[in-house]
C-alpha positions as CSV (number, residue, x, y, z in Angstrom):
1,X,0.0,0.0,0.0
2,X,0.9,3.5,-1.1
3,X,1.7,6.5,1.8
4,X,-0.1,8.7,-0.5
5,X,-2.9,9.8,1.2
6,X,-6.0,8.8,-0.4
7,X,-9.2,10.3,1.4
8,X,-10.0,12.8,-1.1
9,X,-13.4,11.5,-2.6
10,X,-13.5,12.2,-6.3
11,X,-16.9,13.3,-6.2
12,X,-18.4,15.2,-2.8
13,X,-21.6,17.4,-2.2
14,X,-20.6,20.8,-1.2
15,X,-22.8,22.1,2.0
16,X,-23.6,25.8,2.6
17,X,-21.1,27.5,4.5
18,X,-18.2,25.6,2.8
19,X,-18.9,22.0,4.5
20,X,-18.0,19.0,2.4
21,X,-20.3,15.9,3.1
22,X,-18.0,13.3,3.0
23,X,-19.2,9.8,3.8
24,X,-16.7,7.0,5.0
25,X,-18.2,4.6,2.7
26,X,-17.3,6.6,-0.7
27,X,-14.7,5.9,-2.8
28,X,-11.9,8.1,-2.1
29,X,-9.5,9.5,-5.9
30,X,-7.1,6.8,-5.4
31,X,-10.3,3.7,-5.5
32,X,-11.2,5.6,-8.7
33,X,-8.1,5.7,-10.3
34,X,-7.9,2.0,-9.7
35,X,-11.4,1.5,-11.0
36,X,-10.5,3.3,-14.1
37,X,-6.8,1.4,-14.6
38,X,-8.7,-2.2,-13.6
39,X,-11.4,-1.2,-16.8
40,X,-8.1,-0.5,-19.2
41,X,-6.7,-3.5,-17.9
42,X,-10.2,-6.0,-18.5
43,X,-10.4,-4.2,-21.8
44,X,-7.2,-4.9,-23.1
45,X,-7.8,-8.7,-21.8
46,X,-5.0,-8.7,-19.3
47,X,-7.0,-9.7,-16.6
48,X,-5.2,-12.1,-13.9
49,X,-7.2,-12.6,-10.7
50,X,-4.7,-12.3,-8.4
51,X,-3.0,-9.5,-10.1
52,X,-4.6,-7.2,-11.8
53,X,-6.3,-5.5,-8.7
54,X,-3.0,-5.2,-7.1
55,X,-1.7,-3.8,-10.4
56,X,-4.9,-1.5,-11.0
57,X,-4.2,0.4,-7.1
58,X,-0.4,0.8,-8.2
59,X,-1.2,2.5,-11.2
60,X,-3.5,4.2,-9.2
61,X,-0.6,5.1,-6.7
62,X,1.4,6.2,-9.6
63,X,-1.6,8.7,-10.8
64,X,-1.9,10.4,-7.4
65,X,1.9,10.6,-7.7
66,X,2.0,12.3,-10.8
67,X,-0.6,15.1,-9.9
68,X,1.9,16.4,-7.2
69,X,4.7,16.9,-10.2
């Protein structure tokens, strides 16, 4: 697992007053960014059970990376 923080939800409902309503459950960026590498991935039929989800949350970790350059 990455030390890139990853609670920033990729999709929140602002609140009046400048509140963010962030619920625990949601995805946080880093979950989609692995959704979105794991769909490349299946698409491109280089899906491996046991290593594409692993894969998927590294490129993932790699994404989050490149958005502090």
């Amino acid at each position: 697992m990455s030390d890139i923080p990853n609670t920033m939800p990729p999709f929140h409902n602002p609140l009046p007053g400048g509140f963010t309503d962030v619920n625990p459950e949601q995805p946080t960026l880093r979950d989609y960014f692995a959704a979105a590498a794991l769909t490349g991935f299946v698409a491109e039929g280089a899906y491996v059970p046991d290593g594409t989800a692993k894969a998927a949350y590294e490129m993932a970790d790699a994404m989050l990376e490149a958005r502090k350059q």
